[in-house]
Backbone as JSON, one array per atom type, in Angstrom:
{
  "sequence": "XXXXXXXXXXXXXXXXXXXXXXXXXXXXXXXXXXXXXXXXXXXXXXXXXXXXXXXXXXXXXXXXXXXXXXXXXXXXXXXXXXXXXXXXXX",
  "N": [[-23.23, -71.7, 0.78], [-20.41, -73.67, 2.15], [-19.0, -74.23, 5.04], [-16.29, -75.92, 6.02], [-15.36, -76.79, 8.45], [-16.51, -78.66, 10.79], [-16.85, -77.99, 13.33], [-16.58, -75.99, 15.96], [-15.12, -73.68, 18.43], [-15.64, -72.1, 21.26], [-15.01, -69.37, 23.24], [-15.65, -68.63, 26.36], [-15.06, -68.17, 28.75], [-12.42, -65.81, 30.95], [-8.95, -67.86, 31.38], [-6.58, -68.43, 33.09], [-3.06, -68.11, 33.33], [-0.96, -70.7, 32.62], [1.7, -71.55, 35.22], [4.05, -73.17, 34.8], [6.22, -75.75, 36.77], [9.65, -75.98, 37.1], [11.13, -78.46, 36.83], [9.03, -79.23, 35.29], [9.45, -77.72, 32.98], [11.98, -78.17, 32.29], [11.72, -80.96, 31.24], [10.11, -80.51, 29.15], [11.68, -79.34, 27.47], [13.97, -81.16, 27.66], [12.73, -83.03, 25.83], [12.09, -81.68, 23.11], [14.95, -81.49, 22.59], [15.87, -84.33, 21.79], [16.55, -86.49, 19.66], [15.14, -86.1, 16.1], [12.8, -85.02, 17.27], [10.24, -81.97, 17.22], [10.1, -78.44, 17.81], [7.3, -77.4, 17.73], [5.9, -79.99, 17.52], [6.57, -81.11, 19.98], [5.18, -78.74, 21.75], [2.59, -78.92, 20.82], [1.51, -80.87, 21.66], [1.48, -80.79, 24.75], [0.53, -78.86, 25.04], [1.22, -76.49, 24.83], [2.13, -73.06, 23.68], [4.98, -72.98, 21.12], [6.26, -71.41, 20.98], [6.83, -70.14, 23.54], [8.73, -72.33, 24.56], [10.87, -71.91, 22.7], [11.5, -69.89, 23.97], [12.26, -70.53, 26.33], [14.56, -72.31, 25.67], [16.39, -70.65, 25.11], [16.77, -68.44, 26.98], [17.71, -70.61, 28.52], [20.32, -70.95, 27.44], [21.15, -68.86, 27.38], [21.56, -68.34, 30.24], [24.22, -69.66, 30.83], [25.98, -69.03, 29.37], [25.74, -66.05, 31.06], [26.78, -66.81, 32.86], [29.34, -67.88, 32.06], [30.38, -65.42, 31.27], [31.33, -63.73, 33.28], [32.92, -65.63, 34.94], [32.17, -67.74, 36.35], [31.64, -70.76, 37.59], [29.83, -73.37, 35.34], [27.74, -75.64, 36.32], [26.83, -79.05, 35.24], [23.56, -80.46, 34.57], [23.15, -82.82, 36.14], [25.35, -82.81, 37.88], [24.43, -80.21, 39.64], [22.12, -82.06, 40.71], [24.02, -83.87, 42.0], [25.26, -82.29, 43.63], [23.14, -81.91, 45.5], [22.07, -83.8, 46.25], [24.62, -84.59, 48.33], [24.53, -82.78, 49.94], [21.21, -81.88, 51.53], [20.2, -80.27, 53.29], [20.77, -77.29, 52.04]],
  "CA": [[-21.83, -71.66, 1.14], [-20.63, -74.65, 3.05], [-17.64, -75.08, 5.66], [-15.2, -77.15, 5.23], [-14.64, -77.45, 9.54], [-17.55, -78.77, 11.5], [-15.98, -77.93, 14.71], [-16.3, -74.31, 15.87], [-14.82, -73.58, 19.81], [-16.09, -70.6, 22.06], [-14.32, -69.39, 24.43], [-16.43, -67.99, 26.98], [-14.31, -67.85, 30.15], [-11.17, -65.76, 30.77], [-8.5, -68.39, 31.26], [-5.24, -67.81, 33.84], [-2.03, -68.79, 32.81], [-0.38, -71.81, 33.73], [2.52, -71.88, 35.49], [5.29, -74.55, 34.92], [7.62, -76.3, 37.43], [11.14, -76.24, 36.67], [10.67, -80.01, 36.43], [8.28, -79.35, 33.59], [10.02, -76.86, 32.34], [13.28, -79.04, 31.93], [11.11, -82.18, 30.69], [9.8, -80.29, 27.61], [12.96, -78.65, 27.18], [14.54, -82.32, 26.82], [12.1, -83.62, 25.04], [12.68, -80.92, 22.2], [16.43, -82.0, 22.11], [15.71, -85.45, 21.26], [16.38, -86.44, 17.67], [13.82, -86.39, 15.24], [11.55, -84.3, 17.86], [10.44, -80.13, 16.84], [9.55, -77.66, 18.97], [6.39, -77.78, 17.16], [5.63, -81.37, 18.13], [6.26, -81.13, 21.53], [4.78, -77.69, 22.2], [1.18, -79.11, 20.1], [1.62, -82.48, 22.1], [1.67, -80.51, 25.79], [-0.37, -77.54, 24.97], [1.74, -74.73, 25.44], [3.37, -72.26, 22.93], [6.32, -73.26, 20.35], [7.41, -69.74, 21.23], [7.23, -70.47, 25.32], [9.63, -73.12, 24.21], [11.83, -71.39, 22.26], [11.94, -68.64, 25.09], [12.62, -71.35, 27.78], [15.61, -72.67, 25.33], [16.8, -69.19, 24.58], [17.24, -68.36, 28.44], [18.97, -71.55, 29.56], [21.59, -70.94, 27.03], [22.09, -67.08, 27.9], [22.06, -67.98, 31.63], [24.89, -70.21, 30.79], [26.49, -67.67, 29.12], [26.24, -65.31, 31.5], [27.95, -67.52, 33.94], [30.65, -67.76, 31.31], [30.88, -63.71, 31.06], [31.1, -63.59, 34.62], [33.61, -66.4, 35.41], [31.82, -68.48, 37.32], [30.88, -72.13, 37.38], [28.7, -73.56, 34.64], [27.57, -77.2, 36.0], [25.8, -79.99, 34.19], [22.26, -80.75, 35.44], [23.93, -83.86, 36.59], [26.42, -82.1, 39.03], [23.76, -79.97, 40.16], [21.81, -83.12, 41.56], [24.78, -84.63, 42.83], [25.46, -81.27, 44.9], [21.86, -81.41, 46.12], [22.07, -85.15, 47.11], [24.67, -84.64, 49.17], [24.25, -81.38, 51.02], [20.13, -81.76, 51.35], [20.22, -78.59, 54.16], [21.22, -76.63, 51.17]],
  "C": [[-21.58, -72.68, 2.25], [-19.38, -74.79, 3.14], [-16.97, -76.13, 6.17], [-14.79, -77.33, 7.05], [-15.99, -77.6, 9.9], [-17.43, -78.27, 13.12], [-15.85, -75.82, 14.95], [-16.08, -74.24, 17.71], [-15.09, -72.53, 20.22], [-15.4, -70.41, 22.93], [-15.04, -68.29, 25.66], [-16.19, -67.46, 28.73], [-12.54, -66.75, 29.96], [-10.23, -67.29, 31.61], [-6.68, -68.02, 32.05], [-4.24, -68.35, 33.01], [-1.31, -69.58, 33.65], [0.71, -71.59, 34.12], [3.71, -73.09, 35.57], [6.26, -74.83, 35.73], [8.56, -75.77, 36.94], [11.04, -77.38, 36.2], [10.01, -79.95, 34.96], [8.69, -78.89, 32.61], [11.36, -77.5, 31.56], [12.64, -80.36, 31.36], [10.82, -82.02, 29.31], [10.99, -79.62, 27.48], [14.16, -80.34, 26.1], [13.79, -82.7, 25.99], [12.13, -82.93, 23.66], [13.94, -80.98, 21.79], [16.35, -83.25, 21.78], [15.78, -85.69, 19.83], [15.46, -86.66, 17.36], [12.52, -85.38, 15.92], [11.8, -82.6, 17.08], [9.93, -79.7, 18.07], [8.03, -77.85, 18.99], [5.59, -79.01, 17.85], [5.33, -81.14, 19.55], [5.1, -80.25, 22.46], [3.21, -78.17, 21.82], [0.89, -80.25, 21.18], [1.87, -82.03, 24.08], [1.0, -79.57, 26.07], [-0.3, -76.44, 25.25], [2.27, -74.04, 23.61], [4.23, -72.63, 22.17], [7.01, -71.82, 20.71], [7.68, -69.76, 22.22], [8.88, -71.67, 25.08], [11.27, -72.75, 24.03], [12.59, -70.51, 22.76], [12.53, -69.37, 26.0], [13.93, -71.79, 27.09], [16.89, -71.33, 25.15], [17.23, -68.99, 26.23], [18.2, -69.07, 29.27], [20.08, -71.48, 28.94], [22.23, -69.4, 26.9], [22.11, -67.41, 29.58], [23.73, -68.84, 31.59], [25.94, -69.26, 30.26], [27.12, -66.71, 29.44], [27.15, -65.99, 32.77], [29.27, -67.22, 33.63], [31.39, -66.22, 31.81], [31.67, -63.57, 32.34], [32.12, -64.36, 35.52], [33.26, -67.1, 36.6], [31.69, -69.9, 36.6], [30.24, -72.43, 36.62], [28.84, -74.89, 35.27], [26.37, -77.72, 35.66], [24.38, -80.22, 35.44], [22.69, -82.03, 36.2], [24.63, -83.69, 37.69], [25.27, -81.31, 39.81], [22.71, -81.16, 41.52], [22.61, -83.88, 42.58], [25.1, -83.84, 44.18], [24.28, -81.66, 46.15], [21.85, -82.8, 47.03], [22.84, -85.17, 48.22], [25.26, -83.76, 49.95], [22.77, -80.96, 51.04], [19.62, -80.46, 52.38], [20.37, -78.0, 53.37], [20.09, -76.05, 50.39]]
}
């Protein structure tokens, strides 16, 4: 009987979980909105999850959301920076 992978991986340590920036978090986030890109892709191509993904896209568009519900402010990541630039005490 002869398999067809030569390649067999052990895993012999437990293994923490990584934590992601925001930064990182928003990098693969864009990079998944890009045309032609999948979740898939990105998520194989960074080494996390397609489901972490899909959870991290899933969240930013219910926190937005709940802003809505709520009548508050929604601003663009764009406006956000601009706030931050210039009120850096903040």
């Amino acid at each position: 009987m002869s398999l067809s992978s030569d390649r067999i991986e052990i895993v012999s340590s437990s293994q923490r979980r990584h934590r992601h920036s925001v930064e990182e978090t928003w990098r693969f986030l864009q990079e998944c909105a890009q045309p032609g890109m999948t979740v898939s892709y990105v998520a194989r191509r960074h080494g996390i999850s397609p489901s972490l993904l899909v959870q991290w896209r899933r969240r930013m568009n219910e926190g937005g959301k709940a802003a809505v519900r709520v009548d508050d402010d929604v601003l663009s990541s764009g406006k956000v920076r601009d706030l931050d630039k210039a009120d850096p005490g903040a």
